[in-house]
C-alpha positions in Angstrom: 47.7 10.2 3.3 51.0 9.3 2.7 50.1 9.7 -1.2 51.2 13.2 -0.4 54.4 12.0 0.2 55.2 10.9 -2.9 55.3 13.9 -4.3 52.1 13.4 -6.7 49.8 16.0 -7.3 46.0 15.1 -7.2 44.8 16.5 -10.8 41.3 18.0 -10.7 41.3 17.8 -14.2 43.2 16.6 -16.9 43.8 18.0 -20.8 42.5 16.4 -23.6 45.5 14.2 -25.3 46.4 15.2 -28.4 47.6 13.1 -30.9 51.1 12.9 -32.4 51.7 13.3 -35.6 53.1 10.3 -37.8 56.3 12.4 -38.2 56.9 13.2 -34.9 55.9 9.1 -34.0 58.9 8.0 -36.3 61.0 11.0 -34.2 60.1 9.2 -31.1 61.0 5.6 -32.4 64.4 6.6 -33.6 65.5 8.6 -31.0 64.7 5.5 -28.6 65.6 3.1 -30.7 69.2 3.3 -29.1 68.0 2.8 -25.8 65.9 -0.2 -26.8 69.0 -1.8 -28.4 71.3 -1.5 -25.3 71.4 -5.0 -24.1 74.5 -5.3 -22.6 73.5 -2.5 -20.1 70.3 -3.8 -19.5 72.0 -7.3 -19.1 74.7 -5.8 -16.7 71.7 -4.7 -14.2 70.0 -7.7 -14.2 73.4 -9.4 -13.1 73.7 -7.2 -10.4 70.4 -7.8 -9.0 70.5 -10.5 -6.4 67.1 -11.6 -7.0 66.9 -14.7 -9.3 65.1 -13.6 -12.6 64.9 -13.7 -16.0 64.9 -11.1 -18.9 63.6 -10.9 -22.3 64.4 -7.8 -24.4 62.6 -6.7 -27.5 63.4 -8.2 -30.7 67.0 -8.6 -28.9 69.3 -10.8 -27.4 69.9 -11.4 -23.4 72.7 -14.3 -23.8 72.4 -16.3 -20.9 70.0 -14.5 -18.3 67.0 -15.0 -20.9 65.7 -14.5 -24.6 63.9 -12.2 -26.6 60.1 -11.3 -27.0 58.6 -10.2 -30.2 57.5 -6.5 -30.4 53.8 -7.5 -31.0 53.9 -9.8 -28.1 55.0 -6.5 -25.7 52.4 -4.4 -27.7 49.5 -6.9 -27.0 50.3 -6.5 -23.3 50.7 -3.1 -23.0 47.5 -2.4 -25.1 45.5 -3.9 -22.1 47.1 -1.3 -19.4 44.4 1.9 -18.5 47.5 4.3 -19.4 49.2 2.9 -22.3 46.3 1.5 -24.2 45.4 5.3 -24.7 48.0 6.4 -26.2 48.8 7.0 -29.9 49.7 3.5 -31.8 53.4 5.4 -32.9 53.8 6.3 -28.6 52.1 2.9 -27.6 55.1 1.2 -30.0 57.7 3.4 -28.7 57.2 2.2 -25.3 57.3 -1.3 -26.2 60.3 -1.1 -28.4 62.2 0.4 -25.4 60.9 -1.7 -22.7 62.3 -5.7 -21.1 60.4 -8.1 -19.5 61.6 -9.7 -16.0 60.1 -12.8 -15.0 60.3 -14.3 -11.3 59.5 -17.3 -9.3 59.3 -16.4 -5.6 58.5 -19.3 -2.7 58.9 -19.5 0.8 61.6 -22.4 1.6 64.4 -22.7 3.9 67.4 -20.6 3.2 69.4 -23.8 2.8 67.2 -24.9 -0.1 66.5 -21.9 -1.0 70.5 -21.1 -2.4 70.0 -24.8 -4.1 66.2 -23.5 -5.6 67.7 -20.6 -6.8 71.4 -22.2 -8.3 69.0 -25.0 -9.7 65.6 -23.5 -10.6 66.2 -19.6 -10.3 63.8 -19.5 -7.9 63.7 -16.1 -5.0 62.7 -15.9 -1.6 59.1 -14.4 -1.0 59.4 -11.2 0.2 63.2 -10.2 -2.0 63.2 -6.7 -2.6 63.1 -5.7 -6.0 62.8 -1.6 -5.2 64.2 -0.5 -1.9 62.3 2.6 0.1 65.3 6.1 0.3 67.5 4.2 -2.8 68.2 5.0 -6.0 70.1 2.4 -7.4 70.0 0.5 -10.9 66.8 -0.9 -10.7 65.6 2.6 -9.9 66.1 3.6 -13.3 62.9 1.9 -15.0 59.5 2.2 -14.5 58.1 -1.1 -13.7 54.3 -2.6 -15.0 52.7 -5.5 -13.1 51.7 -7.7 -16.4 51.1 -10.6 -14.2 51.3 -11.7 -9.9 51.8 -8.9 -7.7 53.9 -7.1 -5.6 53.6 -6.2 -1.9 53.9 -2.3 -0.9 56.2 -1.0 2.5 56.6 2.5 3.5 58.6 2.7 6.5 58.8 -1.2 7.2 55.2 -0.5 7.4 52.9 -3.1 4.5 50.6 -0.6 2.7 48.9 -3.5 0.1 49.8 -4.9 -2.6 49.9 -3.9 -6.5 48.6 -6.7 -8.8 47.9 -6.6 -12.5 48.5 -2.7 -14.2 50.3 -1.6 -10.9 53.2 0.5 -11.7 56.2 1.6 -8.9 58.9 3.6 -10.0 56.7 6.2 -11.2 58.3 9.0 -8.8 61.4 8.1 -10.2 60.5 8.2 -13.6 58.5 11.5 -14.2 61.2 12.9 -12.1 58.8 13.8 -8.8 61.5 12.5 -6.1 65.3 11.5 -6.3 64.5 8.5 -4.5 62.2 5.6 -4.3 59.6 6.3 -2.0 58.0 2.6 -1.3 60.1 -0.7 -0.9 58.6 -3.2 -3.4 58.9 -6.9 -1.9 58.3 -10.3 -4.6 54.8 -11.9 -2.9 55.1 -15.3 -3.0 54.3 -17.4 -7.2 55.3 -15.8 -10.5 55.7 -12.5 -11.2 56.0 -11.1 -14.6 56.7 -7.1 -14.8 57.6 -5.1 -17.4 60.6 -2.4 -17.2 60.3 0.9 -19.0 63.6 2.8 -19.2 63.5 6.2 -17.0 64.7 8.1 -20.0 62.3 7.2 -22.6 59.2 7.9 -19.9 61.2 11.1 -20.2 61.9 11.1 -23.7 58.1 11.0 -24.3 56.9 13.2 -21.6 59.2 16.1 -23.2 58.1 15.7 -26.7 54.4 15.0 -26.0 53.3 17.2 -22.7 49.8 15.8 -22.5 51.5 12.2 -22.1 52.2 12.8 -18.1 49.3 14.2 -16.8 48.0 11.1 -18.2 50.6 8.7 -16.8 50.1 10.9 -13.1 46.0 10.6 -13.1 46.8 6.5 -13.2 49.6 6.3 -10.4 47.4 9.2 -8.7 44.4 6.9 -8.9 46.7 3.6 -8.0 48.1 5.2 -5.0 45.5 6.9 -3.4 43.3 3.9 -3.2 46.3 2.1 -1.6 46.8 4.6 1.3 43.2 5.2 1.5 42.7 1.4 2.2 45.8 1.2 4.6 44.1 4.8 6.3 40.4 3.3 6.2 41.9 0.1 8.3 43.8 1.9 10.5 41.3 3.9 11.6 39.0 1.0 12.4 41.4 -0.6 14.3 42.2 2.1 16.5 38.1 2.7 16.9 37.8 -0.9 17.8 40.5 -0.3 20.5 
């Protein structure tokens, strides 16, 4: 399965999680608390993206590409993911406080109307690549979260599935497994609301509280192998039907 590929490791078992400690919770916060508040950065990749989109930061400012979202609003959403929602309240907020939303709006027009959808209505063509397989560009620095739509999955111009509400990409990336992105991740045609993790606080937090990634790898292990297992399971009935 070409789960293997990614790099993950299937984990038999996992450790207990331990909790954090208040004072190493207000660690975390402050030490991301930069990162959190570096809009113009943020703001410079989402103006290099050529996908239409908008962004909403934190409890900050985006200017013109979007607004702002209030840290309980990010909270509430993340609370509802199988990974997040298990951690600690003072990891669960550091998280959100470092994290932006990106909403889309993908359809399948003409490419005419398409540049006047997009100039007019930010709109993107179905099927825009928002993480390209063998890159590792700007938007490679984030780990992404499906909040709401989905995604569709390639490996080697191949469609694996898709990834739909709680499905994270990026993950390789981001807990340092490949240098890379392994997948290309395509816009599947209606909204699409993801959230976008920085790369350094997944790393931040995975430093200073180790039982954090075996978490995070037992849900993209999970994710994954029920994707290529799906893709493998079709294949094969295909070629027994041949």
């Amino acid at each position: 399965i070409a789960a293997s590929r990614r790099g993950s490791v299937a984990l038999s078992s996992v450790s207990r999680r331990e909790s954090i400690s208040s004072r190493r919770g207000s660690v975390v916060a402050s030490a991301m608390g930069p990162t959190a508040s570096l809009s113009s950065q943020y703001s410079m990749n989402a103006a290099v993206s050529s996908v239409p989109h908008r962004v909403a930061f934190v409890g900050g400012n985006t200017g013109m590409l979007g607004g702002a979202v209030t840290l309980q609003e990010a909270m509430s959403c993340f609370k509802k993911h199988p990974f997040f929602g298990s951690l600690p309240p003072s990891d669960l907020e550091a998280f959100a406080k470092s994290s932006h939303r990106r909403e889309y709006i993908a359809a399948r027009v003409s490419k005419g109307r398409m540049e006047q959808e997009s100039q007019q209505h930010g709109v993107a063509a179905a099927g825009s690549v928002l993480v390209a397989e063998n890159t590792a560009d700007l938007r490679s620095d984030f780990l992404w979260v499906v909040d709401r739509g989905r995604v569709v999955v390639e490996e080697s111009g191949e469609e694996v599935g898709c990834l739909e509400e709680f499905g994270i990409f990026g993950d390789a990336m981001a807990l340092g497994l490949t240098r890379s992105q392994p997948v290309t991740i395509r816009l599947a045609e209606g909204a699409l609301s993801v959230w976008c993790v920085p790369n350094a606080s997944v790393g931040f937090l995975t430093t200073h509280a180790p039982a954090i990634q075996p978490l995070l790898m037992r849900v993209v292990n999970r994710q994954w192998k029920r994707l290529f297992w799906s893709r493998a399971t079709s294949l094969n009935f295909f070629a027994h039907c041949g």
